[in-house]
Each structure stands twice: as C-alpha cells, then as structure tokens.
C-alpha positions in Angstrom: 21.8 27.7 21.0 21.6 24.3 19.2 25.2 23.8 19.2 25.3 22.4 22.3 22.4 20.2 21.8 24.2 18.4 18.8 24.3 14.8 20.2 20.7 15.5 21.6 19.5 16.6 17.9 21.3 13.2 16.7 19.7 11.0 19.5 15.9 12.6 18.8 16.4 12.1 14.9 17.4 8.3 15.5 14.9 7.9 17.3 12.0 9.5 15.3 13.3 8.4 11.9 12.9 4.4 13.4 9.2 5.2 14.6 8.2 6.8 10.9 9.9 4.1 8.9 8.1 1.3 11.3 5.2 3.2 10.8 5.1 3.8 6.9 5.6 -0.1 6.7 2.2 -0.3 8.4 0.4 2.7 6.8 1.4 0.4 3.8 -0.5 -2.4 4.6 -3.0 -0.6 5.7 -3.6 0.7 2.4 -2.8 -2.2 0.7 -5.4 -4.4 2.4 -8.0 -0.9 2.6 -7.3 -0.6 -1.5 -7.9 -4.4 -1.8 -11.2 -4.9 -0.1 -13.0 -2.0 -1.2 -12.0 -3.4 -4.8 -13.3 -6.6 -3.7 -16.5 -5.6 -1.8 -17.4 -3.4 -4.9 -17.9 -6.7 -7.3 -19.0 -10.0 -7.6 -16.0 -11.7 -8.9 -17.1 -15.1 -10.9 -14.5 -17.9 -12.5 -14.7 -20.6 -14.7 -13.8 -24.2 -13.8 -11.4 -26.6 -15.2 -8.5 -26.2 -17.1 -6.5 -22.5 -17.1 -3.7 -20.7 -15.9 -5.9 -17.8 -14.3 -4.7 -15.9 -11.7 -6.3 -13.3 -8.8 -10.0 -12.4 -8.0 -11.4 -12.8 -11.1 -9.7 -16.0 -13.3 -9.4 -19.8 -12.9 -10.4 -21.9 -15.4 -12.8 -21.8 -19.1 -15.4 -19.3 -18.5 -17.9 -19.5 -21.8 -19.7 -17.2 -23.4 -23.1 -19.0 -22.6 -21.7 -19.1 -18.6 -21.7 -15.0 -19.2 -25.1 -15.3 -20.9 -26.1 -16.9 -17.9 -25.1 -14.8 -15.2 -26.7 -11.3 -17.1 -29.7 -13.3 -17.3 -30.0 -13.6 -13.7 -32.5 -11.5 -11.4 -30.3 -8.6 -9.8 -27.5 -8.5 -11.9 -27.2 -5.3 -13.3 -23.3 -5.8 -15.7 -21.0 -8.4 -16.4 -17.6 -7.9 -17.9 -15.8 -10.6 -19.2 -12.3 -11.0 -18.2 -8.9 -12.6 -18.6 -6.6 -12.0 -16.1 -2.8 -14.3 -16.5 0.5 -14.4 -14.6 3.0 -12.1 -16.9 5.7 -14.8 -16.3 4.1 -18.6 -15.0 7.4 -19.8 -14.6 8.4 -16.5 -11.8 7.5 -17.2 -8.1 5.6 -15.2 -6.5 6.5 -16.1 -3.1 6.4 -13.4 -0.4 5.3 -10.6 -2.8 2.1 -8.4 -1.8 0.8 -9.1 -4.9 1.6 -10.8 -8.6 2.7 -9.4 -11.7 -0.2 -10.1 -14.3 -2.0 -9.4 -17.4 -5.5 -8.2 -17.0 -7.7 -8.0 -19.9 -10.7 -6.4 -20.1 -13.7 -6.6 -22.4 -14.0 -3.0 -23.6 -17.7 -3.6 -24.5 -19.2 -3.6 -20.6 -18.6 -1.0 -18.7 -16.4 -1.3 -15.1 -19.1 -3.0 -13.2 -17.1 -2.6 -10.1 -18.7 0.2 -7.8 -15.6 1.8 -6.3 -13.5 1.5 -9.2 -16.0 2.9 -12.4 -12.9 3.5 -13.9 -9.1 3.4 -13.1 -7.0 6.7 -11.8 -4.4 7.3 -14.7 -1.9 9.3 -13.6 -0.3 9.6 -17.6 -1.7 9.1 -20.9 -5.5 7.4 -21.2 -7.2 4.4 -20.0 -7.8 1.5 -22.3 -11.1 2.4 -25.2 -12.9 -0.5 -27.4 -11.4 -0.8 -30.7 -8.1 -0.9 -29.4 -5.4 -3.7 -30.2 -2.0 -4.6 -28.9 -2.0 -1.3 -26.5 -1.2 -1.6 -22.5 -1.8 0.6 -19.9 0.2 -0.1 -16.6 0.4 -0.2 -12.9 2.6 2.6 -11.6 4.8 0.3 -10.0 5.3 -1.9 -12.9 6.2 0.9 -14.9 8.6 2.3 -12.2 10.3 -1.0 -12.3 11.4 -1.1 -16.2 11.5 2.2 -16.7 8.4 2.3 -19.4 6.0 5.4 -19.7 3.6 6.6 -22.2 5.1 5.7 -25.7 7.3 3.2 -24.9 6.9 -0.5 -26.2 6.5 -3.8 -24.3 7.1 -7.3 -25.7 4.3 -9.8 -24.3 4.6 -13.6 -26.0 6.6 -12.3 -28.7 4.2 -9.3 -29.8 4.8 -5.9 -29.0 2.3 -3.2 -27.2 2.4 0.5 -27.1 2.4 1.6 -23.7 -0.8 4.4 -24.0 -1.5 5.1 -20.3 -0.1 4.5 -16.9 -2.2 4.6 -13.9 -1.7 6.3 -10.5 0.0 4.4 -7.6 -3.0 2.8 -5.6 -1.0 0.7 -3.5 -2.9 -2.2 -4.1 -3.1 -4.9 -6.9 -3.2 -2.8 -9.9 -0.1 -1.2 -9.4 1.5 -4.2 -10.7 -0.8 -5.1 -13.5 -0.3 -5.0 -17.1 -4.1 -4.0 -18.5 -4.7 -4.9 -21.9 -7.8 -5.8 -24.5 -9.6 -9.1 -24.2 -9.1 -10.1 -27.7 -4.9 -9.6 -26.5 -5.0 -11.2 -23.8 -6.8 -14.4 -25.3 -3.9 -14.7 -27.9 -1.6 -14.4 -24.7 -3.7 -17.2 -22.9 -3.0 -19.3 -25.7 0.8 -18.6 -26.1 1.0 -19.3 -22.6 -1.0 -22.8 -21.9 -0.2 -25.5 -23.9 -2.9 -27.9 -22.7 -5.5 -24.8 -24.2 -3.8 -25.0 -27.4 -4.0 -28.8 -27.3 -8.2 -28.5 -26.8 -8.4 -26.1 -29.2 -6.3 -28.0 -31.7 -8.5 -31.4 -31.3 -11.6 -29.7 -31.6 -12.6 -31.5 -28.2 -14.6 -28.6 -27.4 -16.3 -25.7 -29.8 -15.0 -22.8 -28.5 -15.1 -19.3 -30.0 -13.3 -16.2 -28.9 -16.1 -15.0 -26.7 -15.7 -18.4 -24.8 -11.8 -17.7 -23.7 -12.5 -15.8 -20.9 -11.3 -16.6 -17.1 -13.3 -15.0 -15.1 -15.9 -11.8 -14.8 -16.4 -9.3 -12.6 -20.3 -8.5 -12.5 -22.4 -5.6 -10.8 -25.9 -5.5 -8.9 -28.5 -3.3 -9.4 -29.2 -0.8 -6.7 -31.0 -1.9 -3.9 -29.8 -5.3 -4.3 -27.8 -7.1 -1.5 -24.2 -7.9 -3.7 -23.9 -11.8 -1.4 -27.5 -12.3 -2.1 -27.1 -11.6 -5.7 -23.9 -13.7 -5.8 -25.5 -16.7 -3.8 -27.9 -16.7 -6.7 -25.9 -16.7 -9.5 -23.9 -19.9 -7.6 -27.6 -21.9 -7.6 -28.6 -20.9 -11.3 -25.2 -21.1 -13.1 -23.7 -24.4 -13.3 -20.0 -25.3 -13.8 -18.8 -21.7 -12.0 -17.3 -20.4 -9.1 -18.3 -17.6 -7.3 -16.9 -15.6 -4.5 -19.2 -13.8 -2.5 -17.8 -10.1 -2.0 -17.9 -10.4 1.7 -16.2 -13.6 1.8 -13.9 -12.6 -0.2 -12.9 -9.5 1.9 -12.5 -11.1 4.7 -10.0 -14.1 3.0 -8.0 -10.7 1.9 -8.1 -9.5 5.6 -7.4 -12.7 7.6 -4.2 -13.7 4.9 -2.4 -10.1 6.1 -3.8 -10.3 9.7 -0.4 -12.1 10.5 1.8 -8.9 9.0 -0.3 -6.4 10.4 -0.1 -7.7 13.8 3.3 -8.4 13.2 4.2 -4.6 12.4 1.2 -2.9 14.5 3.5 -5.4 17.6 6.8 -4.0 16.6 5.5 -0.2 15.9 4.2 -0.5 19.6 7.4 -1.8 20.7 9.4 0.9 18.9 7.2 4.0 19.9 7.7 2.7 23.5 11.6 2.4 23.3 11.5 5.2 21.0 9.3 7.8 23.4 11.4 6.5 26.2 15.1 7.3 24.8 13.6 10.3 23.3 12.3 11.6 26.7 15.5 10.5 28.8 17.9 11.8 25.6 16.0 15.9 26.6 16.5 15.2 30.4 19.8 14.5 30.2 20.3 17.2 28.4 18.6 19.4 30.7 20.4 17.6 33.9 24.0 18.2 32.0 23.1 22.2 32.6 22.3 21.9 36.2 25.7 24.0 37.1 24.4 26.7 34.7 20.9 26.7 36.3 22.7 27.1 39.5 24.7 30.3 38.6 21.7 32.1 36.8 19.7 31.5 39.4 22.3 32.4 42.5 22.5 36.0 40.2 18.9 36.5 40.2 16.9 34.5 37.4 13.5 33.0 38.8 12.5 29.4 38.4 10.0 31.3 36.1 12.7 32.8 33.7 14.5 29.5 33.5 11.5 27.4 32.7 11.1 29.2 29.7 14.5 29.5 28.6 14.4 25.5 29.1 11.1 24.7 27.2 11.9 27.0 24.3 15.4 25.2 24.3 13.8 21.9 24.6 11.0 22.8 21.6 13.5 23.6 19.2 15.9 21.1 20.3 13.0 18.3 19.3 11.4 20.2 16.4 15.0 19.8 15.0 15.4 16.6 15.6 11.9 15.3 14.6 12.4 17.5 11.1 15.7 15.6 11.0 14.2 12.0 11.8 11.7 12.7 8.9 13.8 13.6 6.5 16.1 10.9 7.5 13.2 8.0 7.3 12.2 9.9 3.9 15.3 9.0 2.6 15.7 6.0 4.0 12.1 4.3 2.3 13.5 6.2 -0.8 16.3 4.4 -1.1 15.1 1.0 0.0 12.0 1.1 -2.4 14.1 2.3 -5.6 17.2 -0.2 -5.0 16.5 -2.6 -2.8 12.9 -3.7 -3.5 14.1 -3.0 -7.4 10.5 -0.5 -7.7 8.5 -3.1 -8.3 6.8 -2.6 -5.3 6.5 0.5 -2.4 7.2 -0.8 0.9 6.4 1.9 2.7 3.9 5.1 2.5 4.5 8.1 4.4 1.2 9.6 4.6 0.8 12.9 6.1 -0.6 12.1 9.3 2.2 9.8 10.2 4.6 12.3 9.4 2.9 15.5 11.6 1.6 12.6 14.3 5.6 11.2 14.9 6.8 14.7 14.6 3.8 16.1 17.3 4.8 13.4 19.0 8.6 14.4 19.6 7.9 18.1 20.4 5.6 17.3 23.0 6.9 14.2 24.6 10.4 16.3 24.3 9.1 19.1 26.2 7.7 17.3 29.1 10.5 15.4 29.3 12.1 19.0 29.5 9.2 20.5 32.1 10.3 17.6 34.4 13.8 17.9 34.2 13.4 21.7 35.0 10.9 21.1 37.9 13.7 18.4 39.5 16.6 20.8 38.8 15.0 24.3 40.3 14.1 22.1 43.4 17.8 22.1 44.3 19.4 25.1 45.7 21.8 27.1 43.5 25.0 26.0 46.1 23.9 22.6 45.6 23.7 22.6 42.1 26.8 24.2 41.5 28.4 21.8 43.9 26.9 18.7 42.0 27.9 20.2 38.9 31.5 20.2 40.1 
C-alpha cells in the first residue's frame, strides 16, 4: 500500500524532521536558561572586589576569609561555602558559547548551600568528599569532548588530577565545568594570575589560604526572604559584591531573550510552512487517485467505504513519515552535536514531548488534510472523475 506513497513518505519526513530539529534547538534553551535560574534563584551568590581572574555567578575578585566570617555572621544566613571558580584557559575566547569552560572549586567543609542543587547528579563515579587532593569530577560535556571518564588523568597548570566522578548532563553550566578542591584550585589561581603572585610575593597584603577565595555561594534559613537576606549582607559587609538571586535570574533571562525569540520566531515560521507542505503533500496524494476513486465507486463502493480506505491510507502514510522525520532529525542533532559542535556542548535536546507532539502533529494534520481531499473528490461524479483523471 505504501509503495505508491513513496515521494509522499519522503515529503512528510522532510518536513517533520525540520520542525523537531528547529524544535530541539529551542527545548535546548529552554532548559539551558530553566537549569540556570533555578541554580541561581536557589543561592545567594557573593564576590570579592579587586584584583582576580574570577569567572561566572560566584567569582570576581579577593574574597577573605574575614569577608566569609562576615557574611555567616549575618542575621538570616543559614551556610556559606567558599568558592573559587577560574576560566580553564584565560587566553580561549569564549565568544558565542552558552556557557565557559572553568574550574570550580569547592570548599569541602560547608555543605552545598544551594537549595535546588544540595548536591550534583553524577551520572559515573562519586562526587568530590573533604580530604581529597588533586581529584576532578566533570561536566558531562566536558568529558564527552576529550574523551576522559572515571580513571582517567587531566593535566591542569602542570599538575595532574584523577578524574573520580562525572556528572549527569544538566544542560546548563555544569556540564562544562571542571569541579575540583579549594586548596586545588587556589594553587591554580596562582599559576594562572601573575599580578596574585606579585601581591603575594611583596607581602603587600597578609593573606592565608583561607583568604584566596573568589566568591561564595551562601544559603538562608527557612522562612527567610533570599533578596532580603542578600540586601543585608550588601549593607553589613564592606568591600563585596552581591547579586540578589532574583536579579540575577532575570540578567540570565533577559541575555537569551534575544535567542529564544529568535528560535521560538523561526519554529513558528517552520511549523507553519511545515503543516502547510505537509497538508498539501497528503492532498495531492489523495487528488493523484481521483481516477481510481472514480472506478471503485462507478462498481459500487460508497463514499463511506472509500473514506476509510483513504484515512487508513493517509494514517499510515504520515505515521511513516513522521517516524521517518524523527529518526531523521535524531540523526541529524547526533551528528552535528558529536562533529560539528566537537561535544563540547549539546545543541539540541529532543525531549519526549517534542518528539510524540511533532509526530501527533503529522498524523493528524495528515489526516485532515486526507478527510478534505476525500470530501472534494466523492463530490464529483464517477464519469467526471474518470474523465479528469484522463
């Protein structure tokens, strides 16, 4: 029965394996900008000032150890984790990426204070413990992209780590982190910034290790409004900067508002063009029969029979072809996320409600494109229709 519809099958699968690949690009950012804020909105994120090569939520410049002292010792704050966070490679732009490769250290001491993220998903291995020394967990993604999994070794400034975890994909920052000890990633701070080396050298400033930190990430106690908490830590700790969590969410959402309009524009575009060739693609199909029609029903066959022998045509015809489109798209995001992005980052995400929404959508756009073919062809008489046909 299908053999026929061959070109039909072709067209539908085109068709539908455009809309799902326009669509996984936005389910991506979706996520991307869902996995963000909620990581965001569930900490107050707090930096030192001055000099440093920090990088992301939680870095900028010296944050002491008094400056940590300080913020526990304000009213509502229920944790605060020191942090380091680096870029991997300063001298690598990071131009047009969704987000930075870079070296996260945490202070195994506190507990996460972040409230959706107590602790990170690892998908392989285990999750960073105190005591531990020149061992890295990683983002999946930065894992996919150089091959590394549990057991393997990583060189950072010259020393090298044992890989001892890698985390789940959460298509969002951490995918592309490298997560290390504090007392780690301090050595790396130093390797990396001269002008650190230079005050530490002169004895400018008495520094300890517990003073090399970039940034925290501090919790609230229950009850406690997070941007209330945060304003207060801004007017009772001098010489920091702090981001209040809603204000930082919605910096995350307005710097992507540009892409997802951009891609929720175009996916509008395509599932118009696409419903529209998909729809006329069935009819034509249906119309190319009319001379059939016109014979089966001249020997007997009611408009009944045929409209059933049409429809179940036409719901195979686009089951088919929508199985084919996804597999097709599948493929296609495959291929681009392994070789052409190079795995270091997923540009697309094919959740399941994409995949059973485009492929709902073909069957029954399909068969109503179908039903009205059929209701315009039994109109006509079987003479004419054989006449047309000829």
């Amino acid at each position: 029965m299908l053999r026929g519809y061959l070109f039909t099958v072709l067209g539908i699968a085109i068709g539908v394996a455009g809309l799902v690949s326009l669509g996984a690009m936005s389910e991506r950012i979706v996520r991307f900008i869902d996995g963000g804020d909620r990581f965001v909105l569930g900490q107050i994120s707090v930096a030192g000032r001055g000099m440093g090569m920090g990088a992301g939520f939680t870095a900028g410049g010296l944050l002491p150890a008094s400056a940590v002292a300080a913020i526990a010792a304000v009213p509502g704050v229920a944790g605060v984790q020191p942090q380091v966070m680096l870029p991997l490679n300063p001298s690598t732009s990071q131009f047009m990426t969704l987000t930075q490769e870079l070296v996260l250290g945490f202070d195994l001491s506190v507990p996460m204070p972040n409230r959706h993220y107590r602790s990170l998903p690892v998908r392989a291995g285990r999750f960073l413990r105190e005591g531990d020394r020149r061992v890295a967990v990683l983002g999946a993604a930065f894992a996919a992209s150089r091959g590394l999994g549990v057991g393997s070794r990583l060189t950072l400034e010259g020393e090298s780590y044992e890989v001892v975890g890698v985390l789940d994909r959460m298509l969002t920052a951490p995918d592309r982190f490298v997560m290390v000890p504090i007392a780690d990633a301090r050595a790396q701070w130093v390797a990396k910034d001269a002008l650190l080396r230079t005050v530490l050298a002169s004895g400018a400033m008495p520094l300890t290790a517990s003073d090399l930190n970039t940034g925290a990430a501090v919790g609230w106690r229950d009850g406690e409004d997070p941007d209330a908490v945060a304003l207060r830590i801004r007017e009772r700790v001098p010489g920091v900067n702090v981001q209040l969590p809603s204000e930082l969410s919605q910096l995350l959402r307005s710097s992507t508002a540009f892409f997802s309009a951009l891609l929720a524009g175009i996916g509008v575009l395509a599932f118009v063009i696409g419903g529209l060739s998909l729809a006329n693609t069935v009819a034509a199909a249906v119309f190319e029969r009319i001379r059939d029609f016109g014979v089966k029903r001249a020997l007997g066959a009611t408009d009944l029979q045929l409209g059933r022998e049409v429809l179940a045509e036409a719901l195979a015809v686009t089951l088919v072809g929508g199985l084919a489109g996804i597999a097709l798209a599948l493929s296609l995001g495959s291929f681009i996320d392994a070789f052409v992005a190079g795995g270091n980052q997923q540009l697309f995400h094919f959740s399941p409600r994409l995949l059973g929404g485009a492929l709902a959508f073909s069957v029954l756009l399909g068969t109503a494109a179908a039903a009205y073919a059929t209701a315009r062809v039994v109109s006509v008489s079987p003479a004419e229709a054989i006449r047309r046909a000829s």
